[in-house]
N, C-alpha and C positions, 0 to 999 in steps of 0.2 A: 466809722465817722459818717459817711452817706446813711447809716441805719439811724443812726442821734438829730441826724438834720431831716431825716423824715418822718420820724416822731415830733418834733420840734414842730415842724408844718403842720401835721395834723392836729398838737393839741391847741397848735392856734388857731384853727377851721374848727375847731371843737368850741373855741370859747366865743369867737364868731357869733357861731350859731346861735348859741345860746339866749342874748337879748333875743332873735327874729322866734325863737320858741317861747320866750316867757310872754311874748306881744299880744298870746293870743288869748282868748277870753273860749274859758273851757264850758261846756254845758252837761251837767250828769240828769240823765232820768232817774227819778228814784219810783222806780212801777210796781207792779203786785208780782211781779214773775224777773228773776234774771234773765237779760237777754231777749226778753219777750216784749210785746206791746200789749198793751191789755185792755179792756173796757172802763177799767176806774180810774187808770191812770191819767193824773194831771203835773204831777208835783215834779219839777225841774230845779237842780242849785247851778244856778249861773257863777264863775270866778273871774273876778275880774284879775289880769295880770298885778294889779297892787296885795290883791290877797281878801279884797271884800269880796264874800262870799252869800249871793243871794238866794233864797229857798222861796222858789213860787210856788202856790196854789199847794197848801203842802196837803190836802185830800185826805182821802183813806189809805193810801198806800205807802205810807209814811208810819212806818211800826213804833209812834209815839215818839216821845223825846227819848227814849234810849235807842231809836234804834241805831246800829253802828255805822252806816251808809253815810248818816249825816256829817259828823262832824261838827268843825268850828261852820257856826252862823251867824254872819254878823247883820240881816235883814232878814224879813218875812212878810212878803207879797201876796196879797189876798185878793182878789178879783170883786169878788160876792158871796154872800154867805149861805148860800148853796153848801149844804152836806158835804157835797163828795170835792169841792173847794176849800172850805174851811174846817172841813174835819171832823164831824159829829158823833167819827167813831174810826178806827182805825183796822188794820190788818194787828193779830196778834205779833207776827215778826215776819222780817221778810222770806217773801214767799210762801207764806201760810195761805193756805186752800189750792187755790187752782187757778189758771187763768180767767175762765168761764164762773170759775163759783169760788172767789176771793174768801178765806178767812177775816170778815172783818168786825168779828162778834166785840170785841173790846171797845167801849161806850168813853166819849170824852165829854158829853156832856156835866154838865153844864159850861165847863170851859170854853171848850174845841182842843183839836187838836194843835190847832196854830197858837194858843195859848199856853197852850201845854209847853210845846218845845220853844215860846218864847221867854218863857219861866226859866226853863232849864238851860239856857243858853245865852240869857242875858241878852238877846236880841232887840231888836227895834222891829215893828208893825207898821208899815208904810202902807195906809191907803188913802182912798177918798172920799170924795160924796160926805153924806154922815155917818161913817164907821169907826173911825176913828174915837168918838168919845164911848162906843160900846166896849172896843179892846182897851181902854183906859181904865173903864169903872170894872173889868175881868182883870183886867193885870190887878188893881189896885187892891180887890177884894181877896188874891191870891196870894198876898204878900208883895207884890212886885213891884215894879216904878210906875206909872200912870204917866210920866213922859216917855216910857218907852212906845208909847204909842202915834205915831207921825202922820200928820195930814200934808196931801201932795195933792191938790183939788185940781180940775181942770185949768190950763193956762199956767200954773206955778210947776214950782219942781223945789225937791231937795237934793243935795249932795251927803250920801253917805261913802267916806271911805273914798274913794274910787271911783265909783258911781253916781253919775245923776240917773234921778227917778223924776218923771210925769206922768201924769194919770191923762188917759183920751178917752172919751167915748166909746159905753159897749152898749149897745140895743139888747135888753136882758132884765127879765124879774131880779129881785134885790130884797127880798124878804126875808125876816127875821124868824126863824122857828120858833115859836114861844118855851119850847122845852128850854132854850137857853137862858129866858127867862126866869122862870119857877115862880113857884108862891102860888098863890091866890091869883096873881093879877096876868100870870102864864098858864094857869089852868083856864080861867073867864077867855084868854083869846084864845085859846086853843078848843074849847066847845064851841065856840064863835066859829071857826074857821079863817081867822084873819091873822100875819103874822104883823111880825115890827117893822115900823118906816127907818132904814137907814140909807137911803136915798137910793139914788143911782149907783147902777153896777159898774165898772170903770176896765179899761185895757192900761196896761202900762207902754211907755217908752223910755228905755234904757238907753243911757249914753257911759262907752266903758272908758274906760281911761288910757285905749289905744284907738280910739277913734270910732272904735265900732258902737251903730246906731241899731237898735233891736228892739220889735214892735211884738209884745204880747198881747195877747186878742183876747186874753178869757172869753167869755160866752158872749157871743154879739153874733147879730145878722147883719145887713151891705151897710153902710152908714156912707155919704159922703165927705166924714172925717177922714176916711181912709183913704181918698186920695189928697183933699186941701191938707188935713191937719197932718196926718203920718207920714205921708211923700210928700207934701208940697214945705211944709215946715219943717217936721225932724229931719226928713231925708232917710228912713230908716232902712237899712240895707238886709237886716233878718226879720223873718218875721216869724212868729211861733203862733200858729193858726187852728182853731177849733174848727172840725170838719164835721162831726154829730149829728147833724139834722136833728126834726121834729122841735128840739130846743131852740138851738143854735146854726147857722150856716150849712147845708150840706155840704157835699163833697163839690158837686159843681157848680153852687154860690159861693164856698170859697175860695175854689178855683176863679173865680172872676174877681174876686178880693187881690185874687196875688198879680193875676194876668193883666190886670185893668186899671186898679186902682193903685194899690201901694209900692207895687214891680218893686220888687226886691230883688237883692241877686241869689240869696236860698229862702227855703222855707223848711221849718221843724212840721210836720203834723202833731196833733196835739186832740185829747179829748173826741177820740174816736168812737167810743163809746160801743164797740167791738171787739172781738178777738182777730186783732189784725196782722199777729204773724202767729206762726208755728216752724217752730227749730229757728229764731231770727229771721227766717222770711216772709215776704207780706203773703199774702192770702188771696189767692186771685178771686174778683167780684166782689170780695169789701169794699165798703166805702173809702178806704185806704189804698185800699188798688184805683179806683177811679178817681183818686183825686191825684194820685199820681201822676195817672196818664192825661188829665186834663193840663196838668201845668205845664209852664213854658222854662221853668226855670228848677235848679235841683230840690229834689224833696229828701228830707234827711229824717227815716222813720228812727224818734227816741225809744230804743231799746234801754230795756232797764236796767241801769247798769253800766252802761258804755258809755265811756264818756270820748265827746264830739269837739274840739277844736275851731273857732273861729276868726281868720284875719279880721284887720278893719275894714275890709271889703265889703264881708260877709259870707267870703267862701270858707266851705270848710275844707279845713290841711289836714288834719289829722281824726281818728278814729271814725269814719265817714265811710 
């Protein structure tokens, strides 16, 4: 009798639990290496506890729309049409090549990649600026829907699913490769040396449907959005941060991003643009190492692969 009523107890501590584990909003890397952190790596699927599942910055390290990491996608977040953000070409399948010298000979051009597995997934393209009407006239030419394609411009937002999406300010080139182009009229700019105007480059901020507020940074340097608009406005409590240099923010300008400006309670690193671990650990003297040691608050290296747990705090509970 005592053993049935202490079964009894637990599987109600069991079912408890259960909502404060669905609350949380999961993050997967999807990198060039399991396990690993890599140089091309950008591309993250955020879930939120309702089951909308978002795929940022899906890169080169995203082994096309078949690969099997993916799954259901029910969004596709694009920063700027940077190559190794939008996908000009992909890894043959995961973990093809090396960390240092990725397989990533398979060509998505003229699509992208982010085209690709919007195609095959039936997904929606949320961005800003003017890119939007480019993934409309590639869905559209692909067979696809032309409103699969979503504008979220600065100051607005949409609600997919679960999720609201806004687009902030990223300080960053935003140029059009003319190969995406073709013709005549992508051969003439591309002897030119000039690509396509699709505006400004854009950061997102995520609002999840358990409260948590989460500020992706694509490619930007200090902006003083990132204290009025990101902290002063969204309140955003994660942030997912480009540390790269020479492009984008070093390690300790965007240590000053997380320290000064947007204070969050964690931060992902992101777009390293090194080999910043080996066997899952970071690498001492990367730019990865130093950004770690400059923050004040936890840094959470996306190994690829591992998926990361976060309250609406912004702490992470689990896989961390």
């Amino acid at each position: 009798m005592k053993t049935a009523s202490l079964l009894s107890v637990l599987a109600v501590g069991a079912l408890i639990a259960l909502p404060a584990l669905a609350s949380n909003v999961k993050v997967t890397p999807l990198g060039g290496q399991e396990g690993e952190l890599c140089p091309q790596d950008r591309a993250l699927i955020f879930e939120d506890p309702s089951g909308t599942r978002i795929l940022y910055d899906p890169g080169r390290t995203v082994a096309g729309a078949d690969d099997p990491r993916l799954g259901k996608i029910d969004v596709i977040l694009v920063t700027h049409m940077h190559g190794d953000h939008v996908g000009n070409a992909h890894n043959k399948a995961p973990n093809s090549g090396s960390c240092d010298k990725p397989d990533v000979s398979v060509s998505a051009l003229p699509n992208s990649n982010t085209v690709n597995i919007a195609l095959a997934k039936n997904a929606r393209i949320v961005t800003g600026s003017e890119m939007p009407p480019f993934f409309a006239s590639k869905l559209k030419a692909a067979g696809g829907d032309p409103k699969n394609s979503i504008l979220a411009r600065f100051g607005g937002s949409v609600k997919i699913g679960g999720v609201t999406i806004a687009t902030v300010q990223a300080i960053h080139s935003n140029g059009l490769d003319p190969d995406y182009i073709g013709g005549d009229l992508g051969k003439h700019m591309k002897d030119a040396g000039i690509a396509g105007y699709v505006g400004e480059a854009t950061g997102y901020v995520l609002k999840f449907s358990n409260g948590l507020v989460a500020y992706l940074s694509g490619d930007t340097g200090i902006t003083g959005e990132q204290e009025k608009v990101v902290r002063g406005h969204y309140a955003a409590r994660l942030t997912v941060m480009n540390i790269g240099d020479t492009f984008t923010t070093g390690p300790n300008e965007a240590a000053y991003v997380i320290n000064d400006l947007v204070k969050p309670a964690s931060v992902i690193v992101s777009h390293v643009n090194e080999v910043g671990t080996k066997g899952g650990k970071v690498l001492p003297g990367t730019r990865t190492d130093t950004f770690i040691k400059a923050v004040k608050v936890p840094v959470h290296v996306p190994l690829s692969g591992k998926t990361m747990e976060f309250d609406a705090s912004g702490k992470c509970v689990a896989g961390c």
